[in-house]
SEROKOL-37041 format. One record per residue (C-alpha): residue in three letters; x, y, z negated. Coordinates in Angstrom, 2 decimals. Layout:
N
res:x:y:z
ALA:X:Y:Z
...
END
This chain:
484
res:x:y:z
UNK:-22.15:62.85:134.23
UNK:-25.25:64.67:132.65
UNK:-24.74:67.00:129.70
UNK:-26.22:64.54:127.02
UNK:-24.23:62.06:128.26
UNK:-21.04:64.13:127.94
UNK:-21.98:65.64:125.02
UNK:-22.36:63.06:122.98
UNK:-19.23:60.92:124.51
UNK:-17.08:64.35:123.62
UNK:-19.07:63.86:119.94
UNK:-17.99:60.36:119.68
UNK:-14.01:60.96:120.61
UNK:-14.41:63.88:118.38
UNK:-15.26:61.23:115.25
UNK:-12.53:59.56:116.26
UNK:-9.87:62.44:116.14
UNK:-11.15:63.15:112.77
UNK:-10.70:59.66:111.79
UNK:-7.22:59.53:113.46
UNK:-6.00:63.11:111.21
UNK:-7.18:61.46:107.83
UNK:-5.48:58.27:108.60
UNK:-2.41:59.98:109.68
UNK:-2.32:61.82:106.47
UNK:-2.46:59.20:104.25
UNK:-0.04:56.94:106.45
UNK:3.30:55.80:104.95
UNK:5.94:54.74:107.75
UNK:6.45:51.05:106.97
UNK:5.37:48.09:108.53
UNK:2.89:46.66:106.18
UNK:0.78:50.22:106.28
UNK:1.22:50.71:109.36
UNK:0.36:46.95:110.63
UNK:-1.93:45.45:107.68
UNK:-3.20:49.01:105.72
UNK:-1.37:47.80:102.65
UNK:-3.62:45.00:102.15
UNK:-6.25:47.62:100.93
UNK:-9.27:47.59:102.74
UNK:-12.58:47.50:101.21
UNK:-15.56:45.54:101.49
UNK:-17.66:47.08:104.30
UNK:-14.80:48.25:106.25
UNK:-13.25:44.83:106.39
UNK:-15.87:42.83:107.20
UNK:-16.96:45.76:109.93
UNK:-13.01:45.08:111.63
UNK:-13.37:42.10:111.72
UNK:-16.99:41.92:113.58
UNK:-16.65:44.72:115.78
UNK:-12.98:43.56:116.93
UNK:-14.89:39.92:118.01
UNK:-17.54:41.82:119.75
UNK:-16.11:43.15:122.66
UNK:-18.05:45.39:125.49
UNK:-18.72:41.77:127.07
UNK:-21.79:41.35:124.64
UNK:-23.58:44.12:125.76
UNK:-22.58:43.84:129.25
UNK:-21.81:40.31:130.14
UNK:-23.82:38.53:127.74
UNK:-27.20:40.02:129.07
UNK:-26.09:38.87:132.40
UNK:-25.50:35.63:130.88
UNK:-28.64:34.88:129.63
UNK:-30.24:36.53:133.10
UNK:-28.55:33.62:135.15
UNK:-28.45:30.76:132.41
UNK:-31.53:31.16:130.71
UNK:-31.68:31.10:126.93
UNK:-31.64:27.53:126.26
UNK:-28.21:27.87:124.12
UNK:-29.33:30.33:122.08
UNK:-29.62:28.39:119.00
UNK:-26.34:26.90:120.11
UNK:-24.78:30.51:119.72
UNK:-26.34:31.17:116.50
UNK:-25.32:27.96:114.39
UNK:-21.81:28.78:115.91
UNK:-21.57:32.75:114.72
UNK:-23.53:31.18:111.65
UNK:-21.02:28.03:111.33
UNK:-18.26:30.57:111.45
UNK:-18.41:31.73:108.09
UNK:-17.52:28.56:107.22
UNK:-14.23:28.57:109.17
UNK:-13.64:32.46:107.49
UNK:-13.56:30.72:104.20
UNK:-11.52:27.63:105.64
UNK:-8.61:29.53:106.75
UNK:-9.14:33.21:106.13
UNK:-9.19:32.17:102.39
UNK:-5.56:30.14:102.43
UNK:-4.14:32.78:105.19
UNK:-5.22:36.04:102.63
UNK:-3.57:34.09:100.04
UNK:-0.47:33.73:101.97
UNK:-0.58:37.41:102.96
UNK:-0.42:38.72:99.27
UNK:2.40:36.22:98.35
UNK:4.78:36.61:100.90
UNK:3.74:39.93:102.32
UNK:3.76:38.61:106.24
UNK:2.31:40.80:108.53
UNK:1.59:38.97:111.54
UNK:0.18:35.13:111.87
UNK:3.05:34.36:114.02
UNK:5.43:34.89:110.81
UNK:3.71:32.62:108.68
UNK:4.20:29.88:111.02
UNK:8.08:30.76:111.43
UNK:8.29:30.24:107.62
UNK:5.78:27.29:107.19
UNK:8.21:25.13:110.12
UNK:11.65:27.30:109.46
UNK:11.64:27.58:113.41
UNK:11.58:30.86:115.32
UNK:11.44:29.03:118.64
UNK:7.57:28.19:116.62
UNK:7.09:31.73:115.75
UNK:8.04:32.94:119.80
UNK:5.85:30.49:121.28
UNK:3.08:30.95:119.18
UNK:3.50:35.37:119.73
UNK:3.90:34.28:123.27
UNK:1.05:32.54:124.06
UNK:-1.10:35.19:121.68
UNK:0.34:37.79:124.50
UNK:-0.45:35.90:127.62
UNK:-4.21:35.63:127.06
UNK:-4.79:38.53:125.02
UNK:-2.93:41.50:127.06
UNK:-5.12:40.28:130.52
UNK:-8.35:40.90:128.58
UNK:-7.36:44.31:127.23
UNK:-7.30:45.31:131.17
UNK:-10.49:43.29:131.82
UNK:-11.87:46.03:128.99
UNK:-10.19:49.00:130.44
UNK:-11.51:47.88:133.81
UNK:-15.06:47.30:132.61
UNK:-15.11:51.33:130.80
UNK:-13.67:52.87:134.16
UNK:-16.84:51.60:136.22
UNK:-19.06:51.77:133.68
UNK:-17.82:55.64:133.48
UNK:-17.80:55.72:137.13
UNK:-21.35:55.24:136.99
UNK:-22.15:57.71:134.81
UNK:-19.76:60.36:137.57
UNK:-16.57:60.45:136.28
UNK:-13.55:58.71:137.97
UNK:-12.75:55.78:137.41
UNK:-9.37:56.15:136.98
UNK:-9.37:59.15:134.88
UNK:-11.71:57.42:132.82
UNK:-9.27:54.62:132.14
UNK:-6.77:56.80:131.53
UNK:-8.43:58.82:129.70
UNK:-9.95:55.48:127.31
UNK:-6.42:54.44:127.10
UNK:-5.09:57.50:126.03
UNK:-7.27:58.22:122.69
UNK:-7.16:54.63:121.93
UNK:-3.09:55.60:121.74
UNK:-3.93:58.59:119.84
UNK:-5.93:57.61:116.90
UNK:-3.69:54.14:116.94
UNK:-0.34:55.71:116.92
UNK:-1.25:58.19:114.43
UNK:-3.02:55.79:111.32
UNK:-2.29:52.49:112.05
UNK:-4.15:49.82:110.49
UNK:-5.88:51.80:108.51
UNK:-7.26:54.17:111.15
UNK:-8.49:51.41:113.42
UNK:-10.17:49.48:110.90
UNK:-12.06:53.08:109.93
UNK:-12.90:53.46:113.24
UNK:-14.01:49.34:113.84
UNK:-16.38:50.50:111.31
UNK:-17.97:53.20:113.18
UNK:-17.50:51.85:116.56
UNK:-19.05:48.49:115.54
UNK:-22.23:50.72:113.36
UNK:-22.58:52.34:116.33
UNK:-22.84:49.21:118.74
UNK:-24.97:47.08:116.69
UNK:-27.80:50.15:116.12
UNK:-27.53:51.15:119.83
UNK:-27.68:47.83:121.15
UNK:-31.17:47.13:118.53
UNK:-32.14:50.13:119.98
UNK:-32.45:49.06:123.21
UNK:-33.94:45.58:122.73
UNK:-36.67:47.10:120.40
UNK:-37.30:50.20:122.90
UNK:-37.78:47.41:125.75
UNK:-39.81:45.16:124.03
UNK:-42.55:48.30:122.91
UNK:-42.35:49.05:126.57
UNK:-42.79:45.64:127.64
UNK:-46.45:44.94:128.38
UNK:-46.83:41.52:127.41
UNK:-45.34:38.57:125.52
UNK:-41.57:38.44:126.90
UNK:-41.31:34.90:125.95
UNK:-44.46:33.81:127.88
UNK:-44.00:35.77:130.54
UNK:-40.40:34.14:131.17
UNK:-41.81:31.04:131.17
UNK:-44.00:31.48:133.63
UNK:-41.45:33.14:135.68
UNK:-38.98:30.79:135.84
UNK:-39.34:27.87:132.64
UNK:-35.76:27.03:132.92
UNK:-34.25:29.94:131.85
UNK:-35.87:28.73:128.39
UNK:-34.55:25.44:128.15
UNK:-31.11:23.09:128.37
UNK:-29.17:23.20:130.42
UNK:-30.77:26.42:132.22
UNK:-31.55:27.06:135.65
UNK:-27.46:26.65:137.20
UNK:-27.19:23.39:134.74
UNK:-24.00:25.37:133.10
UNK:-25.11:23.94:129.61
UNK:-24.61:20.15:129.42
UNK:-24.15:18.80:126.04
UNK:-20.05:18.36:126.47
UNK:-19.98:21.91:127.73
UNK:-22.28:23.39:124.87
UNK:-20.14:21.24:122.04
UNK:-16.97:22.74:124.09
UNK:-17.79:26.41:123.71
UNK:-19.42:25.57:120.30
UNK:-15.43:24.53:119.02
UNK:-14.39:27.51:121.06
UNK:-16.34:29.59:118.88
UNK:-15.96:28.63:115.25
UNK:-12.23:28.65:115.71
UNK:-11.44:31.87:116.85
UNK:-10.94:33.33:113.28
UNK:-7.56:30.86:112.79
UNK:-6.58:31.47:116.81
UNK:-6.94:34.61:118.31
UNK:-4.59:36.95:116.14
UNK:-6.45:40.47:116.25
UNK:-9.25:38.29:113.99
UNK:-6.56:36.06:112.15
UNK:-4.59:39.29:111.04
UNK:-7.69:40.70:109.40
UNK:-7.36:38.16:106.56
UNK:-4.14:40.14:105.44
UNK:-6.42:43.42:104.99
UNK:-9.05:42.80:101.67
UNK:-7.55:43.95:98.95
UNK:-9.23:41.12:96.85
UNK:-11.39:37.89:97.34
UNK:-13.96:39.31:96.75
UNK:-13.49:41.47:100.06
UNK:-12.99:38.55:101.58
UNK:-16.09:37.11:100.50
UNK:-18.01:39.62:101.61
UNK:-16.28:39.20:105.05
UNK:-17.12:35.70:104.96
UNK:-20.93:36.29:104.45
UNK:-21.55:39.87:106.14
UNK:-19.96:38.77:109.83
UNK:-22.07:36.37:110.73
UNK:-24.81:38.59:109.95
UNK:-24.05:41.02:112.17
UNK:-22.81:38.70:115.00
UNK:-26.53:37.34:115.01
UNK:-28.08:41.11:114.82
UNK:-25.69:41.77:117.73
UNK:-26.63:39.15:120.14
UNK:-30.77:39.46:119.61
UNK:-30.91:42.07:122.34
UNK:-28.50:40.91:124.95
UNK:-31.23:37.80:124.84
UNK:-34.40:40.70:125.26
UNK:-31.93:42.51:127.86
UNK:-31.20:39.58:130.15
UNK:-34.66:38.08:129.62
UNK:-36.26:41.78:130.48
UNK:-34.27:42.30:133.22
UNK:-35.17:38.43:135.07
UNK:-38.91:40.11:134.75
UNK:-37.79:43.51:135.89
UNK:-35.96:41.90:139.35
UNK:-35.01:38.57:139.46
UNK:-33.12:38.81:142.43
UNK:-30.38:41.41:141.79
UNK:-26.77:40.72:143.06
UNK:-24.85:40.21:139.90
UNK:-25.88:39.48:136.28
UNK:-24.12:42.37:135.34
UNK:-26.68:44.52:136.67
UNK:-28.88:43.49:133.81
UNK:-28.18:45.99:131.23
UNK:-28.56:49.23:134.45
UNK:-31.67:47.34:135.34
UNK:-33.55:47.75:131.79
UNK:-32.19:51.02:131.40
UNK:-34.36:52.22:134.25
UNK:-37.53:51.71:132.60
UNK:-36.46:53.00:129.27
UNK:-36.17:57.12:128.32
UNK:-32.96:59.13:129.57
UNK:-31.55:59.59:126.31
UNK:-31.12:55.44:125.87
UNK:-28.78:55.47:128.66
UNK:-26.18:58.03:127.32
UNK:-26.74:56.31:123.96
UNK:-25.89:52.61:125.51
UNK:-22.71:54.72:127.22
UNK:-21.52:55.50:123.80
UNK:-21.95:51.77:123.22
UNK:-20.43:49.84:125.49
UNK:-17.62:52.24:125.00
UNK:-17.36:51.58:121.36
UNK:-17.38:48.11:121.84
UNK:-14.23:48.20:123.94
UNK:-12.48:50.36:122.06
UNK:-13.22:48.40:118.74
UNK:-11.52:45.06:120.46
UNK:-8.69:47.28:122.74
UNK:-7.23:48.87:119.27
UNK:-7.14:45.49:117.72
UNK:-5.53:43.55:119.94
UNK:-3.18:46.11:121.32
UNK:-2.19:46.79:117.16
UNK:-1.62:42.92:116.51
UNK:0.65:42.33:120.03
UNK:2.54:45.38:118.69
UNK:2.78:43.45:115.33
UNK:4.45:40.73:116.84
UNK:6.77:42.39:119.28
UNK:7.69:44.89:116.44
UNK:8.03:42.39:113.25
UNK:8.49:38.63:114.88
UNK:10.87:39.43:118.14
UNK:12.71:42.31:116.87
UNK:12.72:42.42:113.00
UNK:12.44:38.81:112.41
UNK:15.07:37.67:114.78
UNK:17.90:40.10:113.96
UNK:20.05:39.12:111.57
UNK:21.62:42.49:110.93
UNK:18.76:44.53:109.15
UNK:16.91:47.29:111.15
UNK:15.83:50.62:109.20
UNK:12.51:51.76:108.31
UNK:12.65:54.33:110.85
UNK:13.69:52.89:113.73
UNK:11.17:49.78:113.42
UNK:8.05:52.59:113.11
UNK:9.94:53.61:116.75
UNK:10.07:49.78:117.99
UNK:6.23:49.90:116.58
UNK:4.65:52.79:118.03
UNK:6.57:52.52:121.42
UNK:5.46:48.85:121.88
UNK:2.07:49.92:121.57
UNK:2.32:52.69:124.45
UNK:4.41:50.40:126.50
UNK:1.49:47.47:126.02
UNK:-0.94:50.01:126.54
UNK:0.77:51.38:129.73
UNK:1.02:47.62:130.98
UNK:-2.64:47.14:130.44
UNK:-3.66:50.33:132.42
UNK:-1.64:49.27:135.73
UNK:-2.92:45.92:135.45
UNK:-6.68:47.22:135.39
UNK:-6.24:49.62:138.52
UNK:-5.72:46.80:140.14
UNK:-6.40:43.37:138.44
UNK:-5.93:40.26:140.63
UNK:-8.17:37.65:140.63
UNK:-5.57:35.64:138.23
UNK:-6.47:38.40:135.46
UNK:-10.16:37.64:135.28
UNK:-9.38:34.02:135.23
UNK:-7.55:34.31:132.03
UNK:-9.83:36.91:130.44
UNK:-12.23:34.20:130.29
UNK:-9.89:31.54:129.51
UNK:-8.97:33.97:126.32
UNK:-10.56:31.95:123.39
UNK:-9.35:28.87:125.08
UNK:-5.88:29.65:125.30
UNK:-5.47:30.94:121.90
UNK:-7.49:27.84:121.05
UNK:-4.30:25.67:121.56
UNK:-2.69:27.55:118.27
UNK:-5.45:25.64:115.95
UNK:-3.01:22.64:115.73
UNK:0.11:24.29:114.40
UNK:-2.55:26.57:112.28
UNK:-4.26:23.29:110.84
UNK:-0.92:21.31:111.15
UNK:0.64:24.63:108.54
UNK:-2.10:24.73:106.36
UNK:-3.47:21.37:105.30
UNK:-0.81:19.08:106.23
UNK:2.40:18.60:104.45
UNK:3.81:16.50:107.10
UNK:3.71:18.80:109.71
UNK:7.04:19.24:111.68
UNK:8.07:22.18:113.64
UNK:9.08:19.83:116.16
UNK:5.55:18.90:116.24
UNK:3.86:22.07:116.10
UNK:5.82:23.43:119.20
UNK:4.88:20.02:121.13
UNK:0.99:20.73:120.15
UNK:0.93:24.19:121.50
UNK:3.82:22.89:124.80
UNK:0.94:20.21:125.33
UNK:-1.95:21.75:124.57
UNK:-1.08:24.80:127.25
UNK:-0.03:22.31:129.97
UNK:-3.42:20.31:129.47
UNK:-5.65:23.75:129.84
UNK:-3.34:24.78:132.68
UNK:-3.53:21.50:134.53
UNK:-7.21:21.54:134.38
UNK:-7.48:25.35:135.31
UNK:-4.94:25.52:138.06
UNK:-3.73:21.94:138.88
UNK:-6.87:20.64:140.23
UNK:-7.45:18.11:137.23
UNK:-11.22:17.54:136.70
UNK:-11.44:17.29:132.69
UNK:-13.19:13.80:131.82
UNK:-16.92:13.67:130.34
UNK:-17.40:16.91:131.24
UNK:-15.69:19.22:128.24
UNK:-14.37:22.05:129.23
UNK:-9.89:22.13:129.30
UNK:-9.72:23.54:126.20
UNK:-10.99:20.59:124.32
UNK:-9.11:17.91:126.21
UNK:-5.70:20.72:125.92
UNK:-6.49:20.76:121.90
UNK:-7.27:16.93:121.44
UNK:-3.70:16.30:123.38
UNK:-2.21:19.06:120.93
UNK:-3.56:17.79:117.93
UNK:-2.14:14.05:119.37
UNK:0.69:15.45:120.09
UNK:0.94:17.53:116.25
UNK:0.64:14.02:114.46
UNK:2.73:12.04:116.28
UNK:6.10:14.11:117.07
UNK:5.65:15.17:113.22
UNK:5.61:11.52:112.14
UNK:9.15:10.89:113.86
UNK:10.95:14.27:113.15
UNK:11.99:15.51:109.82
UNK:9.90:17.60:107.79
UNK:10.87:21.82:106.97
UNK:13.31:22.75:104.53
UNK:14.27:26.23:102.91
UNK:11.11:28.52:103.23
UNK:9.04:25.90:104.30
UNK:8.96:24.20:101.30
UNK:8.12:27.71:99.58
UNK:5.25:27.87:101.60
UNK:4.37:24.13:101.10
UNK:4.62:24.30:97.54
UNK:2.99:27.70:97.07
UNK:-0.08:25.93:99.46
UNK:0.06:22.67:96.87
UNK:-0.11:24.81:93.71
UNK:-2.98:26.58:95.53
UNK:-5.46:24.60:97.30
UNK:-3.83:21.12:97.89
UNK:-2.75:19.39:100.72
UNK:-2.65:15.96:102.76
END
């Protein structure tokens, strides 16, 4: 590893210590600082959480490579989806912040164990958020270890050592420290990453556009050179997309942080923003690096292949990036499966009361032992691993019926919210793994969420409707916003 290289990645994990102390000494040891920073979080912090947790180390890395194999033709399909998801913020982030402040629930998971009065609803739904979220935490820990590799350090000492101050600066604040640190991780990946596209384009002789299309013209239309984008594929990833603030939890949980709407607000307006800023140069970098070679070995290459025609000092800097980026989605995810091991499987399903103390211990220890699981998953991840980090947003996907089913329909059964998610998992599984060719070409997902939603309306029709605290959370909804 060069000296500018290391100095600035010892600069960076310096910031973060710093941020880790402060956090630490303005922690309190209960669950709602520790998990959901007392529901205090400002305007650009929140909305930076939220956006650097969705962006992952996959934008800068795989998303280049993406557009070097597929061509951009879907690029307008991305944007109107980051662009459309502002909409969905409001939708549910709105109802779900509400929620939050009334009945002071920590994790998504316990919301829907109230709405249905069901924790059999509640363990599914924390289950399923595990089994496609803790695979994709190694996937990141795998991706920093080469990418470290490459710049001469180990790769296992690297993951270890990315796993470790991810524990640090997490055990130590909490919420509060990770969203602090979102913030700077996700400044830091959004500058670097213009960086980069702007440096290539001034280097770039002529028009990059043109010179694509002469190159190869498919790479600048639908569905792209390998025909990935059909129009039933594009609408499937488009639903994918927009839904991912009500299904994968490290986003849904960041609707309990604002400390007002007009926080959330901001959220709603600011994230998109910045999801479009952050995918303008993936687009130059995979484009550039077609030009540059279009015959490497792997679209990943794309990112190490522009870097070789820009100055040294860009390829420490995009080091620093694609490390923030992990980190930023890591801390997240790791904090909200601790969330739900901690609050929903422990505190929530004990009937004699655990103290303060000990559930900071059940906390803090389920986020080394998740941690720990991640790391000997990514020294060796079998090929069942990556097949699940991609299917991430479509396995969380399968929660939007119970979500929707909770939120905007009275009606809703817990009998039929635990048939939506039973059904919608089976459907993605049998399409994944059984050898079932989804119809009309959609991807699994859809088909596994149209089955769920089925599923949702009809079991709820025939079963009797929650009692107790679900009428609470009915009524409170009613008074609210209104329901069907």
């Amino acid at each position: 590893m060069n000296l500018l290289a290391l100095g600035l990645l010892l600069a960076y994990l310096l910031v973060l210590l710093v941020f880790a102390y402060y956090g630490f000494r303005r922690r309190e040891d209960t669950l709602e600082d520790f998990f959901v920073g007392r529901r205090e979080i400002g305007k650009f912090v929140a909305f930076m959480t939220f956006s650097a947790t969705l962006f992952s180390s996959f934008t800068l890395v795989g998303m280049p490579g993406f557009f070097y194999t597929h061509g951009i033709g879907s690029w307008v399909f991305i944007a109107f989806a980051d662009v459309f998801m502002a909409v969905m913020i409001w939708f549910f982030g709105y109802r779900i912040w509400a929620l939050g402040k009334k009945f002071r629930y920590i994790t998504p998971t316990e919301f829907l164990r109230d709405r249905f009065d069901s924790n059999s609803v509640m363990i599914i739904a924390g289950l399923i958020g595990i089994l496609f979220l803790l695979p994709y935490i190694s996937i990141q820990l795998v991706g920093a270890s080469i990418l470290l590799s490459t710049a001469g350090l180990p790769s296992l000492i690297g993951s270890l050592g990315f796993v470790l101050v991810i524990l640090v600066y997490s055990e130590f604040g909490g919420m509060r420290t990770v969203a602090w640190t979102d913030a700077f991780q996700g400044s830091l990946f959004l500058l670097i990453g213009l960086l980069i596209g702007g440096l290539f384009l001034a280097w770039h002789p002529g028009n990059l556009f043109l010179d694509v299309l002469r190159v190869d013209p498919a790479l600048l239309s639908v569905p792209g050179p390998a025909g990935l984008f059909t129009y039933p594929m594009m609408i499937s990833f488009f639903i994918m997309i927009i839904f991912m603030p009500a299904t994968q939890p490290q986003l849904t949980v960041r609707f309990f942080l604002p400390k007002s709407k007009k926080v959330l607000k901001t959220m709603m307006i600011a994230s998109p923003i910045f999801a479009f800023l952050a995918m303008l140069p993936t687009l130059v970098i995979g484009l550039g690096a077609r030009l540059i070679d279009p015959a490497l070995a792997s679209g990943d290459l794309a990112l190490p292949t522009v870097l070789t025609v820009l100055p040294g000092f860009v390829v420490a800097l995009a080091l620093i990036s694609v490390i923030a980026s992990s980190m930023s989605t890591v801390d997240s995810q790791i904090l909200v499966l601790s969330s739900i091991i901690t609050k929903d499987l422990f505190v929530n399903l004990r009937k004699k009361k655990i103290s303060r103390k000990a559930r900071m211990w059940i906390a803090r220890l389920s986020m080394f032992l998740l941690l720990g699981a991640a790391f000997l998953i990514s020294v060796k991840p079998p090929k069942l691993i990556v097949t699940l980090s991609i299917l991430s947003f479509a396995g969380t996907l399968q929660l939007l019926p119970a979500m929707m089913g909770a939120l905007f329909w009275r009606r809703t059964t817990k009998w039929g919210a635990l048939a939506s998610m039973v059904v919608g998992v089976a459907v993605l599984s049998l399409a994944q793994w059984g050898g079932w060719r989804p119809w009309f070409g959609f991807h699994g997902a859809i088909w596994g969420l149209a089955f769920g939603m089925l599923a949702l309306v009809l079991v709820s029709l025939v079963t009797r409707p929650p009692t107790r605290n679900g009428r609470k959370v009915v009524a409170f909804l009613e008074k609210e916003f209104g329901m069907l």
